[in-house]
C-alpha positions in Angstrom: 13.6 -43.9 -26.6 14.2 -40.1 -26.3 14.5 -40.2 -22.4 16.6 -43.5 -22.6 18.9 -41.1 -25.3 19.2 -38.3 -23.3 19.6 -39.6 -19.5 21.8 -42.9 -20.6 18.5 -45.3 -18.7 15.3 -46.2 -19.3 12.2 -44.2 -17.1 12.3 -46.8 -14.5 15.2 -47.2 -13.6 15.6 -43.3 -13.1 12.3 -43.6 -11.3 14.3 -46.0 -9.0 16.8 -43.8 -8.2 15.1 -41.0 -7.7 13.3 -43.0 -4.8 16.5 -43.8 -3.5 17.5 -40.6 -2.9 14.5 -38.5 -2.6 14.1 -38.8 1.7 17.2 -37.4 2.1 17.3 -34.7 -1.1 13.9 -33.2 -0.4 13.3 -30.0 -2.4 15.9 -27.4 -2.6 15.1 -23.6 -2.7 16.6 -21.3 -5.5 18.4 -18.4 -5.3 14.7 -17.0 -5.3 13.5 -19.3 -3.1 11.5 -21.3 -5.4 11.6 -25.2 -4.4 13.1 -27.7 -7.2 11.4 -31.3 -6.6 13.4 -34.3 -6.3 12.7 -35.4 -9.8 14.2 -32.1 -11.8 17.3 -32.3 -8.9 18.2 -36.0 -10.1 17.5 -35.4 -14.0 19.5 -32.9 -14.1 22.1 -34.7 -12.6 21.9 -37.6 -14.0 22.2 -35.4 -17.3 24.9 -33.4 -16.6 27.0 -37.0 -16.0 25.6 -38.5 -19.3 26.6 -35.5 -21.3 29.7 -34.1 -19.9 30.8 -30.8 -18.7 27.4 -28.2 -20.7 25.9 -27.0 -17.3 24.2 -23.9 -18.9 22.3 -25.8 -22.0 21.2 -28.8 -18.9 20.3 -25.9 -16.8 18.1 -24.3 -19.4 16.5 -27.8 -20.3 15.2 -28.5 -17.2 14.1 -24.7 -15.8 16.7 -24.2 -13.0 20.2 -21.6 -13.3 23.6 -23.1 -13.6 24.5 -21.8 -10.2 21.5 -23.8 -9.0 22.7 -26.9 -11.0 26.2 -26.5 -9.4 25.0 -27.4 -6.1 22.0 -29.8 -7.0 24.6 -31.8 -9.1 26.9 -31.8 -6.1 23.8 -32.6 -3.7 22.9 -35.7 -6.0 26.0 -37.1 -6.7 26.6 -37.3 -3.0 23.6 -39.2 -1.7 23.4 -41.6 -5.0 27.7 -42.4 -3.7 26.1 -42.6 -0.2 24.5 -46.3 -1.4 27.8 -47.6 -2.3 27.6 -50.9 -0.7 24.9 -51.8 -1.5 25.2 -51.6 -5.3 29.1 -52.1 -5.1 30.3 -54.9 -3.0 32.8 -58.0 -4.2 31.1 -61.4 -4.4 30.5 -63.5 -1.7 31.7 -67.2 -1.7 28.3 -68.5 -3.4 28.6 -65.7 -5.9 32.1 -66.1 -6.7 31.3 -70.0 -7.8 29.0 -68.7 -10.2 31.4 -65.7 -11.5 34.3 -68.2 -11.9 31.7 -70.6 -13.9 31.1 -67.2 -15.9 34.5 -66.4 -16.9 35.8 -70.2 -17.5 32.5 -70.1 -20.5 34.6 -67.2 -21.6 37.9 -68.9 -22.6 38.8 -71.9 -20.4 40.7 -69.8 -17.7 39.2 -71.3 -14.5 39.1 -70.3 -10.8 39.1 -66.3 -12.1 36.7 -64.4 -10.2 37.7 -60.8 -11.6 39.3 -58.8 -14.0 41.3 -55.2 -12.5 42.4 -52.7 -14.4 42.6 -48.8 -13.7 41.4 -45.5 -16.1 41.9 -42.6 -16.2 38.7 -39.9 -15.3 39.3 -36.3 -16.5 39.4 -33.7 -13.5 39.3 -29.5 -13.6 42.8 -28.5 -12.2 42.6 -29.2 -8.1 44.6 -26.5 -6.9 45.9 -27.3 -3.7 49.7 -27.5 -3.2 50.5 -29.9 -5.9 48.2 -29.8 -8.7 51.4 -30.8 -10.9 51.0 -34.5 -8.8 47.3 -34.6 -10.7 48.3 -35.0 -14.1 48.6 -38.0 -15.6 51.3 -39.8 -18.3 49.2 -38.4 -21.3 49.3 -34.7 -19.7 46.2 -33.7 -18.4 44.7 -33.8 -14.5 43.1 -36.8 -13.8 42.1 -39.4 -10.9 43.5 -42.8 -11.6 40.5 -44.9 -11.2 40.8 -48.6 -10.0 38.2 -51.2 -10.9 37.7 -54.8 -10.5 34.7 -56.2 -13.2 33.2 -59.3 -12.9 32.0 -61.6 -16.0 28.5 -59.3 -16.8 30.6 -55.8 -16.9 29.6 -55.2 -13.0 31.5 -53.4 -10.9 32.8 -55.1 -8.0 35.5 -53.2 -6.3 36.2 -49.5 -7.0 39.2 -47.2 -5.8 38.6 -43.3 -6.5 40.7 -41.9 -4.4 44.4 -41.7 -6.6 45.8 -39.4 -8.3 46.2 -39.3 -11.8 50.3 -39.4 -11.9 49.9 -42.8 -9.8 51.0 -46.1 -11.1 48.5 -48.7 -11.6 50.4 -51.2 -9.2 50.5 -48.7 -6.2 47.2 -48.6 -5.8 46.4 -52.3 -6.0 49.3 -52.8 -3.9 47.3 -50.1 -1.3 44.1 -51.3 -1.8 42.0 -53.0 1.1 40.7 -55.6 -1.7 44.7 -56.8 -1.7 44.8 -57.2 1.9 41.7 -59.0 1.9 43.1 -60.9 -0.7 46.2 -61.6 1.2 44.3 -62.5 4.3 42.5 -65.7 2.4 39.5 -63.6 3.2 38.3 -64.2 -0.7 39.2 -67.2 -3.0 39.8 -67.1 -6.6 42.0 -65.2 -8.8 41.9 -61.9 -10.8 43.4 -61.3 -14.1 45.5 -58.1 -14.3 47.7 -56.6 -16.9 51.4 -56.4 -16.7 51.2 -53.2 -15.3 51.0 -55.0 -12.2 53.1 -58.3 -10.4 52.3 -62.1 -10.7 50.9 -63.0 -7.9 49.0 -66.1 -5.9 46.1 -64.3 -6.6 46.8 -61.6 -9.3 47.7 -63.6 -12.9 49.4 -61.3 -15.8 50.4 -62.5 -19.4 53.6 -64.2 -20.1 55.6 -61.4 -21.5 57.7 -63.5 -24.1 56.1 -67.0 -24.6 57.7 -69.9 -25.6 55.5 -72.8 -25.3 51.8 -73.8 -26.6 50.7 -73.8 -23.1 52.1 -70.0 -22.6 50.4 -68.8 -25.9 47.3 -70.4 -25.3 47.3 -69.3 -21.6 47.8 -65.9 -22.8 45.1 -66.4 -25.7 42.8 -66.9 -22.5 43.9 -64.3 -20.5 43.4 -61.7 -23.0 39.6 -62.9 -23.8 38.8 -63.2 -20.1 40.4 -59.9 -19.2 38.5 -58.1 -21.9 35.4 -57.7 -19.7 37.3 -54.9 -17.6 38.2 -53.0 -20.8 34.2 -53.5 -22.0 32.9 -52.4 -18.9 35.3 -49.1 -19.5 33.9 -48.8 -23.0 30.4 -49.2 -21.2 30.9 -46.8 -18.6 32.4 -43.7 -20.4 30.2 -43.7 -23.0 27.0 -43.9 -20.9 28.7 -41.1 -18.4 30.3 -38.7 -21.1 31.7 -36.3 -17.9 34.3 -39.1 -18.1 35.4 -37.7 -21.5 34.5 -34.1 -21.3 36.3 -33.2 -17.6 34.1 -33.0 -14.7 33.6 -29.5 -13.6 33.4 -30.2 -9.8 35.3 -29.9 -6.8 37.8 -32.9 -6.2 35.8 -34.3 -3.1 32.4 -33.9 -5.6 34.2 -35.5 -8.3 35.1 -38.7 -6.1 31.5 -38.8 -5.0 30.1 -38.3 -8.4 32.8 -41.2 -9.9 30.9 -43.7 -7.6 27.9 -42.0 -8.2 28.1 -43.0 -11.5 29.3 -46.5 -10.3 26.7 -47.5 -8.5 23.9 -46.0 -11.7 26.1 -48.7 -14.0 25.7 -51.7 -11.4 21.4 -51.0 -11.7 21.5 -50.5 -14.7 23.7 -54.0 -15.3 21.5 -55.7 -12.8 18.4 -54.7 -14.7 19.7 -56.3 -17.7 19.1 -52.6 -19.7 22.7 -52.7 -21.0 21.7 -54.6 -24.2 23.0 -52.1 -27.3 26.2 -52.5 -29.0 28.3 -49.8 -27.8 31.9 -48.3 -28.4 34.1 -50.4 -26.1 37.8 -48.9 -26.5 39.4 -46.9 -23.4 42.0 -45.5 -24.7 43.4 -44.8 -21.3 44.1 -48.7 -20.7 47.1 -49.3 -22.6 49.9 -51.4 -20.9 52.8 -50.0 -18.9 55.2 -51.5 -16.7 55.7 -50.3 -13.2 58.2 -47.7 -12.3 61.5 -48.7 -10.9 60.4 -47.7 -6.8 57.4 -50.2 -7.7 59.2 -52.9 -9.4 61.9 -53.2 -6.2 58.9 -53.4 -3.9 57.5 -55.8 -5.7 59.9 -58.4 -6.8 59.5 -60.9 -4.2 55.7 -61.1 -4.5 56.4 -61.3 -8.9 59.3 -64.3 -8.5 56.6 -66.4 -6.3 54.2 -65.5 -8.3 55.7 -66.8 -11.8 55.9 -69.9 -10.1 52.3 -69.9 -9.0 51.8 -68.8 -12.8 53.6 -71.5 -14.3 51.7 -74.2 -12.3 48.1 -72.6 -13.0 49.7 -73.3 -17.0 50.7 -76.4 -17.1 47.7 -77.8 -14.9 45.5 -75.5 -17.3 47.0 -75.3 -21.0 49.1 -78.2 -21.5 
């Protein structure tokens, strides 16, 4: 139980990663040229993610110097990222029947076969040219992090690479999952917020309903949905860097973001995610897109309503 408290995992699965990595980690030599194993590079790393931005109290604890935990952590974080596809991939057509069976159990909203939604991860300031481009609606630097969920809290799709001052919808609207999407490479439908347009493939809320059908269609939508915002709740509190700022360089920071991805999805598919935990995101709260977005966007929304108000009345009537 210690362990499991301080690394966010139980033994094994650290074990498990650790072997994942430890081929192409091997030891790394100190400023004196003392080795560090594998083991100490990847607890320490995995610590520094689970309790935030305290690089001299996680050096200490496990014998190494924060210098020397600055580029371990960087190290790690890049070859755990490196295994992306295999722990992070969307669902095949086999796996999407049994995901849409998944999230119909949930509230009656069939054919859905993922939830998206974006949060916000706390950055250091990026320098560069435009820094002022990093920081986000609430004021402070960020990367505006895309995620698709499926119905266990899994993540199936991520998108890193924005910056915090983007809109929700650009990204999606950017993102190769939408052109796959587009393509009639995947079926189903995900369920987004109303930061983002109606579409064929991407169902929002009603924003004023009328009928029965519209309130219990939106009833459903919010319940389904929900497993994007619990998988958010999930994450950050299991990877308190999220909270506390990561102290990295911006290309580290990406890596370490799906880093942190892919340690969720193992844990997930190891069935270890079984406490009650704080779910809120406070970074989740609905917006509408801005007016550049919106013009782009209003042909895909207006066929899109339609395609919404069929799915309701076949659905909810």
């Amino acid at each position: 139980m210690h362990f499991k408290n301080r690394y966010r995992m139980r033994k094994e699965t650290a074990r498990f990663i650790i072997q994942l990595v430890e081929e192409e980690l091997g030891n790394f030599e100190n400023n004196r040229g003392l080795p560090i194993n594998t083991d100490i590079q990847v607890l320490a790393t995995l610590r520094y993610l689970a309790k935030g931005a305290y690089g001299t109290e996680i050096a200490d604890h496990h014998g190494i110097s924060q210098p020397s935990l600055s580029k371990i952590a960087k190290r790690v974080v890049v070859a755990i990222a490196r295994h992306r596809e295999r722990f992070i991939s969307f669902p095949d057509y086999d796996e999407q029947q049994s995901i849409k069976a998944d999230f119909y159990r949930i509230a009656g909203c069939p054919r859905i076969v993922g939830a998206i939604d974006c949060t916000h991860i706390n950055i250091k300031n990026p320098g560069g040219d435009y820094p002022v481009l990093f920081i986000n609606r609430k004021g402070y630097y960020s990367l505006n992090v895309q995620v698709v969920s499926d119905s266990k809290c899994r993540i199936r799709d991520i998108v890193e690479r924005w910056r915090g001052s983007t809109h929700d919808s650009r990204i999606w609207k950017e993102s190769s999952l939408k052109r796959r999407f587009q393509a009639g490479d995947t079926t189903g439908i995900l369920l987004g917020d109303n930061g983002y347009a109606s579409t064929r493939y991407l169902l929002t809320p009603v924003l004023n309903p009328v009928t029965n059908a519209e309130n219990r269609y939106n009833r459903a939508h919010c319940s389904t949905r929900n497993v994007v915002e619990r998988l958010f709740g999930i994450w950050k509190n299991k990877f308190r860097c999220f909270f506390n700022g990561l102290n990295l360089k911006l290309e580290t920071t990406k890596a370490a973001i799906v880093a942190a991805a892919n340690v969720h999805n193992i844990i997930i598919n190891d069935k270890l995610e079984n406490e009650r935990q704080d779910l809120s995101d406070d970074d989740n709260d609905d917006e509408h897109p801005d007016a550049e977005d919106f013009r782009v966007e209003v042909e895909d929304n207006a066929q899109g309503n339609i395609f919404r108000r069929q799915y309701i009345q076949r659905y909810f009537n």
